[in-house]
Every structure is written in structure tokens, then in C-alpha cells.
C-alpha positions in Angstrom: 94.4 -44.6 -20.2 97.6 -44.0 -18.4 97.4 -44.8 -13.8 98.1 -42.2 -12.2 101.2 -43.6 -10.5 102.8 -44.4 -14.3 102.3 -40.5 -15.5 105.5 -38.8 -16.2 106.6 -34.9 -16.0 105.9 -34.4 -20.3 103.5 -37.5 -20.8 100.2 -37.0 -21.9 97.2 -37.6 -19.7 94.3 -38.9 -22.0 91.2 -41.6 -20.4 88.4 -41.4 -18.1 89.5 -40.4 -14.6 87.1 -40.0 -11.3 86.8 -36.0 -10.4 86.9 -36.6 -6.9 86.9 -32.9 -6.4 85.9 -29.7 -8.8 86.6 -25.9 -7.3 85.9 -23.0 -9.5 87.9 -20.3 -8.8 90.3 -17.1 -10.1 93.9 -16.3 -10.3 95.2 -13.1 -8.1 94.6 -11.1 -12.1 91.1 -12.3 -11.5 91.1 -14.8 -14.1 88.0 -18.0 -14.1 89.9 -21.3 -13.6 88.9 -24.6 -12.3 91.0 -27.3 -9.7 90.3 -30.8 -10.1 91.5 -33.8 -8.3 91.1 -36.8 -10.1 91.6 -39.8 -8.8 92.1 -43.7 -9.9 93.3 -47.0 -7.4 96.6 -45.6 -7.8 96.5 -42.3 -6.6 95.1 -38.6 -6.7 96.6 -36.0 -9.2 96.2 -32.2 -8.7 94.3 -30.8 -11.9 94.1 -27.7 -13.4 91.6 -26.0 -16.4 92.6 -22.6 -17.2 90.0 -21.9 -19.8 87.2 -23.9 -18.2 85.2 -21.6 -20.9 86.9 -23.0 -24.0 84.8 -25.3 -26.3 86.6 -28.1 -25.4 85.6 -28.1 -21.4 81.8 -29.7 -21.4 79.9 -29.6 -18.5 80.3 -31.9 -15.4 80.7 -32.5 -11.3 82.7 -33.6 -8.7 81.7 -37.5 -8.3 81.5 -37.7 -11.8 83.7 -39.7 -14.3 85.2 -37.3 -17.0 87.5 -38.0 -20.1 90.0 -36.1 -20.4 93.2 -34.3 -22.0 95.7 -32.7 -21.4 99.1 -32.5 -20.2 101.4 -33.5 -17.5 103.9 -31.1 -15.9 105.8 -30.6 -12.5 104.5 -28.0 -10.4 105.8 -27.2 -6.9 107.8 -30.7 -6.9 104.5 -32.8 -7.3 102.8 -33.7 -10.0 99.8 -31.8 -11.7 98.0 -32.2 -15.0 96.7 -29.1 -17.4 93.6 -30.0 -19.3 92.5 -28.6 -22.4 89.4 -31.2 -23.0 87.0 -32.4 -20.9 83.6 -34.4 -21.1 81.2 -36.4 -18.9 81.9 -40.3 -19.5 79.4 -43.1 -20.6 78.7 -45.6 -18.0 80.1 -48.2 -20.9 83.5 -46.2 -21.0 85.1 -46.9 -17.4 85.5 -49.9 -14.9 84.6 -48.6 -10.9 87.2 -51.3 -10.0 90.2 -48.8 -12.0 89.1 -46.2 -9.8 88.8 -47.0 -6.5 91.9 -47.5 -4.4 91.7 -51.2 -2.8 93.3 -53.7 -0.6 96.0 -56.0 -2.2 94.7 -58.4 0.4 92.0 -60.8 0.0 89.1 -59.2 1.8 86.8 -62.5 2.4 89.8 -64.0 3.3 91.1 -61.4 6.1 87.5 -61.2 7.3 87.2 -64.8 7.8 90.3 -64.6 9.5 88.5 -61.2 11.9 85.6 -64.2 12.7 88.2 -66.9 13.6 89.7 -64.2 16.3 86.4 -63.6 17.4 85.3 -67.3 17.8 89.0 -67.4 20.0 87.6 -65.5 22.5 87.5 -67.4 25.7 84.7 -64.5 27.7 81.3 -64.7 27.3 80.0 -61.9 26.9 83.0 -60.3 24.9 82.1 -62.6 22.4 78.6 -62.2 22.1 79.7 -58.7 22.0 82.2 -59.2 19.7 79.6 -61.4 17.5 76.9 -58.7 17.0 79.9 -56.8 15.1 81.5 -59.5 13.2 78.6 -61.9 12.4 76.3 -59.5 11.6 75.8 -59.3 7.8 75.2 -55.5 7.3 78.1 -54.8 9.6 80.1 -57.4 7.4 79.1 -55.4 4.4 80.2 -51.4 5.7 83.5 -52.8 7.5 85.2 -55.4 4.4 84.9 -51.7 2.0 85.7 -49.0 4.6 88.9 -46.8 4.6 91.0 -46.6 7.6 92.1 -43.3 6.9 91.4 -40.3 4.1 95.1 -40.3 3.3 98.0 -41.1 5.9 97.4 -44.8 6.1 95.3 -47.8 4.8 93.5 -44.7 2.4 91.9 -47.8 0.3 88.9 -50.0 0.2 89.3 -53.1 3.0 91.9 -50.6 4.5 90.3 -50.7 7.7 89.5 -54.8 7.7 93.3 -55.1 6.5 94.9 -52.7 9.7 92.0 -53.9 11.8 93.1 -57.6 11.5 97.0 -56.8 11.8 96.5 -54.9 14.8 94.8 -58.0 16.8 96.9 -60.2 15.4 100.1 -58.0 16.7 98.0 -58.1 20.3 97.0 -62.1 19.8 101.1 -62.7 19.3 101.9 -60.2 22.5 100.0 -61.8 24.6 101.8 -65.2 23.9 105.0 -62.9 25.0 103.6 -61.6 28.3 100.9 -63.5 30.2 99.7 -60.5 32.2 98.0 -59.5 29.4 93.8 -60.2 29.5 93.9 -61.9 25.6 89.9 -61.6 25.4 90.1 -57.5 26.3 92.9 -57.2 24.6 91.8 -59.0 21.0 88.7 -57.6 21.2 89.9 -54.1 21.9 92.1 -54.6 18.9 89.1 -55.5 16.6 86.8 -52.7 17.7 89.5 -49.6 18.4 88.6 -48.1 15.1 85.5 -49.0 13.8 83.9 -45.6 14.5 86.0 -44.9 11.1 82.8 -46.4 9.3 81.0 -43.6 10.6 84.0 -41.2 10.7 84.3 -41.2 6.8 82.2 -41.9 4.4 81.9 -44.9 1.8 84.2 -44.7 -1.5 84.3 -42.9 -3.8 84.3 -39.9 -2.0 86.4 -41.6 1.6 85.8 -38.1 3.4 85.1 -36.7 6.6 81.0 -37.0 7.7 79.4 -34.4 9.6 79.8 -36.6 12.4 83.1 -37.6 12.1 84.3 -34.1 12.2 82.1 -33.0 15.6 83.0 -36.8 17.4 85.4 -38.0 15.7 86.1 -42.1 15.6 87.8 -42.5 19.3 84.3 -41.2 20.7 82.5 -43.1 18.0 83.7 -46.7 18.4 83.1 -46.2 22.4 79.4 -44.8 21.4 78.9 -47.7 18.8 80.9 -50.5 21.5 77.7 -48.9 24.4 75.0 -49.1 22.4 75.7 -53.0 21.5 77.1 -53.5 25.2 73.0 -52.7 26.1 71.2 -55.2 24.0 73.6 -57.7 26.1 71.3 -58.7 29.4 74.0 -58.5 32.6 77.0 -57.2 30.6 79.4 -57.0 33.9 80.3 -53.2 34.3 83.5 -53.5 34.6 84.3 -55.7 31.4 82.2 -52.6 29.9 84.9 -49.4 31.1 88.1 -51.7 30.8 86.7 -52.3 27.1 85.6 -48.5 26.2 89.2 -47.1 28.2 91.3 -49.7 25.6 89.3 -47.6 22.7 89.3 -44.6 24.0 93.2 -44.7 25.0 94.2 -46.3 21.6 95.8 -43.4 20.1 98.4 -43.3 23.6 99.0 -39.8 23.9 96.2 -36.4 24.2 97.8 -34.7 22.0 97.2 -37.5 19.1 93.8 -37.6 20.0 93.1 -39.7 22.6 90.5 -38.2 25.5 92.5 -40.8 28.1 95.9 -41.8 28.1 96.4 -45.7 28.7 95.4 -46.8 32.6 95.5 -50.7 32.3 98.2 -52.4 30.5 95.9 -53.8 27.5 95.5 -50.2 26.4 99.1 -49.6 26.5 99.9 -52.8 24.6 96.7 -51.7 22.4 98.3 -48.3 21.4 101.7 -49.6 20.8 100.4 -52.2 18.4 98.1 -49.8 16.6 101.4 -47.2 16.3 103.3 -49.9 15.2 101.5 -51.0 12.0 99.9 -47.4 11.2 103.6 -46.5 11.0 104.9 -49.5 9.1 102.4 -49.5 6.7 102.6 -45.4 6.4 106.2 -45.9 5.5 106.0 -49.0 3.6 103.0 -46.5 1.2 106.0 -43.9 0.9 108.2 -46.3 -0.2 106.2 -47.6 -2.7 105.2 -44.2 -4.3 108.7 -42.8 -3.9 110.9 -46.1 -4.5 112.9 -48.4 -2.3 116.2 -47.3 -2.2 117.6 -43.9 -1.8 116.4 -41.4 0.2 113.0 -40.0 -0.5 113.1 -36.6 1.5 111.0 -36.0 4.9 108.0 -37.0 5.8 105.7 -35.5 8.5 104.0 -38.2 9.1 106.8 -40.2 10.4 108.8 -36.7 11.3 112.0 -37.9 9.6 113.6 -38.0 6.5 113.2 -41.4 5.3 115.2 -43.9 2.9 114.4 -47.3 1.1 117.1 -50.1 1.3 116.6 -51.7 -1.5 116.1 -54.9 -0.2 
């Protein structure tokens, strides 16, 4: 088997891929044909079956793992696969770990490092707060293998442990730069502003929107999932309470990226800078990495500029 990432416009696609998706459908002539996404930790690939009636095409489902054949072509500038032969997989034929997109980062390691923040924290009750999160083992569990995002950035397992971490420790090193900052609010802002995303989307493999997550959203989430721990917290002072919530619900800066408040106190704004700043750097560094490091690799609408690697 062939990673995704290492197939070529010609090459021949032949191994046991993830279907992460399977729609049946027909052409405008009204011809049957199925489109697949399969997926491994390197990427996704757009999938087509033309004859999904042929005696090669078995029987299977989205979720499922499924060997395959076929071809690999260029379609639209991207690249897509035409398969000819298809068939469930035996449990003995495929690895999960090939599969699932994942943090090059140690995850015990970067948590550990999440728990040393949270032992840093000088308030009281922020950090009894903060430890019914981070030292509680089911919470441990959800947050070291959740996504940050279903594609733009941090799309892999520990993703959201991995911007999580580099977020607070952007805030930790600004607050060492300017001394009006509150470092407990602002720290543990940093650690909770997205962990409605364990809600939002759902575990790997299938890292998609829940029900939930597409009425709430993980802005509203986290601040729902910060209250409800704030209660079990006897004389949790009020105003610690809002100043914490606003940093969350403020994190994304702007309305129009989501936000339901723009930033009021000055840990929010340093709070949505910091989260900007590595979503982008990371988002650009992932573009790089699929498209190469030097040159320029086109436009990108995430970053709403033509982008080029140095080479350095």
C-alpha cells in the first residue's frame, strides 16, 4: 500500500484504505456511480467507481476499511483515484494507526506539559477549575485524541491538545512581555477556549460535525461546558466567572469569524491574537508541507493570499 500523500498522477492505487465517505449517485446521462473518500494519516483522496455494478465492486460502507484498485489520475488540478475492484478488509489486513491522521507531537508529553500550566496557576478557584478539566481522567482521555478542526488546521488526532498547549504557551510568554495582563485568566482562558471542539466534532475516524456542534457550535460550547464546572465550585466569585466565559466567547476576535462578543478586557484580545497566530502558522506551515517549501504554491483561502515556501 501506497500513502496517500506519495500517490502520483499514473501510479496505481492498490491496499486497504479507510472509506471515510460513500455516495451513490448518477451522471447528468443518468448513469449509477459511486464517490468515495478514502482516507489514511496522510490525507483524503477523492474516489470514484463508475461501474459500482461490475463483478469486481463487493459490497461495503462508509466507516469501513476496503481494499482496493484502481488508478490514479488528475482531475480538476487535484488528485482523484478510479477504482475498478473493491472488497471489505479483514480485521488482520490493516493497522488503525495507518489510518488515522495524528500528532507528530508526543501526546503524554504535551499533556503533562497542559497539567504543569495548570499547577502554574496562582488563583484559587481558577485552578480548582482548571483541575476538574485537566486532572480528570475521562476528560484526559476525549481531549489527548480530539481534532481541532475537520480540515483547516490541527485536522489530526492530539490536534486540539497540540494547538491547545501552543496557544497558552504563546499567552504564558505575553504575559512575561506585558504585566497588565491577569496570567491566571489569561492561561486558563487559553487552555479552555476550544474545548467545546470535543463536543463540536466527533471522535476519529469519522472527525465530523455532531448534531450539536452544528446548532451551538464550540464558542457556545466551551462557555456551556466552563458553567457547568464553574457550579460544582462552592463561592466561585462572579466576576472571575464572566471575565473567564467573555475570553472564550471573544476568542475568535471578530463577529463575523464567529465570535457572539468582540474582545472587552485585554486578556481576550491577547487571547484571540494568540489563537490567530498559531491557527495561521500552523495552517500555512500544513500547505507547505502538502504543496512543498519553496516556490509558490497558488492561493489559499484560508490565509486569503497566494502563498510561497522559502526553502529554508
Amino acid at each position: 500500500m501506497k500513502y496517500i500523500k506519495d500517490l502520483t498522477e499514473g501510479s496505481r492505487i492498490q491496499g486497504v484504505y479507510f472509506c471515510k465517505s460513500k455516495l451513490s449517485t448518477e451522471t447528468k446521462n443518468g448513469k449509477p456511480y459511486e464517490s468515495l473518500i478514502l482516507q489514511d494519516k496522510t490525507g483524503l483522496l477523492d474516489t470514484k467507481i463508475w461501474d459500482p455494478n461490475s463483478l469486481g465492486i463487493s459490497e461495503f460502507e462508509a466507516g469501513e476499511y476496503i481494499d482496493v484498485t484502481g488508478d490514479v489520475i488528475i482531475f480538476n488540478n487535484a488528485k482523484q483515484a478510479r477504482l475498478t475492484r473493491v472488497r471489505r478488509a479483514q480485521e488482520n489486513e490493516y493497522d488503525p494507526a495507518d489510518y488515522m491522521p495524528c500528532s507528530k507531537k508526543n501526546i503524554d508529553e504535551m499533556y503533562a506539559k497542559a497539567v504543569g500550566l495548570v499547577d502554574s496557576i496562582g488563583n484559587t478557584y481558577y485552578r480548582e477549575l482548571m483541575e476538574l478539566f485537566f486532572k480528570a481522567e475521562e476528560f484526559a482521555s476525549v481531549f489527548k485524541k480530539a481534532s481541532a478542526a475537520k480540515t483547516v488546521h490541527h485536522g489530526f488526532m492530539g490536534g486540539l491538545l497540540e494547538h491547545s498547549l501552543s496557544v497558552a504557551m504563546l499567552c504564558d510568554h505575553l504575559c512575561t512581555m506585558y504585566p497588565i495582563l491577569n496570567r491566571d485568566l489569561l492561561v486558563s482562558a487559553a487552555l479552555l477556549h476550544d474545548i467545546g471542539k470535543t463536543r463540536e466534532l466527533s471522535a476519529f475516524p469519522q472527525n465530523d460535525y455532531t448534531d450539536e456542534g452544528q446548532l451551538l457550535g464550540h464558542i457556545v460550547m466551551g462557555a456551556m461546558m466552563v458553567d457547568e464546572k464553574i457550579k460544582q465550585i462552592p463561592g466561585f466569585p462572579e466576576g472571575l466567572k464572566t471575565d473567564l466565559e467573555h475570553c472564550i466567547l471573544a476568542h475568535h476576535g471578530e463577529l463575523e469569524f464567529g465570535s457572539p462578543k468582540k474582545p472587552a478586557i485585554i486578556e481576550a484580545l491577547a487571547l484571540s491574537m494568540a489563537d490567530n497566530m498559531d491557527a495561521k502558522i500552523e495552517t500555512f506551515s500544513e500547505a507547505l508541507e502538502a504543496g512543498g517549501s519553496e516556490g509558490w504554491l497558488g492561493f489559499n483561502k484560508f490565509l486569503d493570499s497566494n502563498i510561497r515556501g522559502t526553502g529554508l
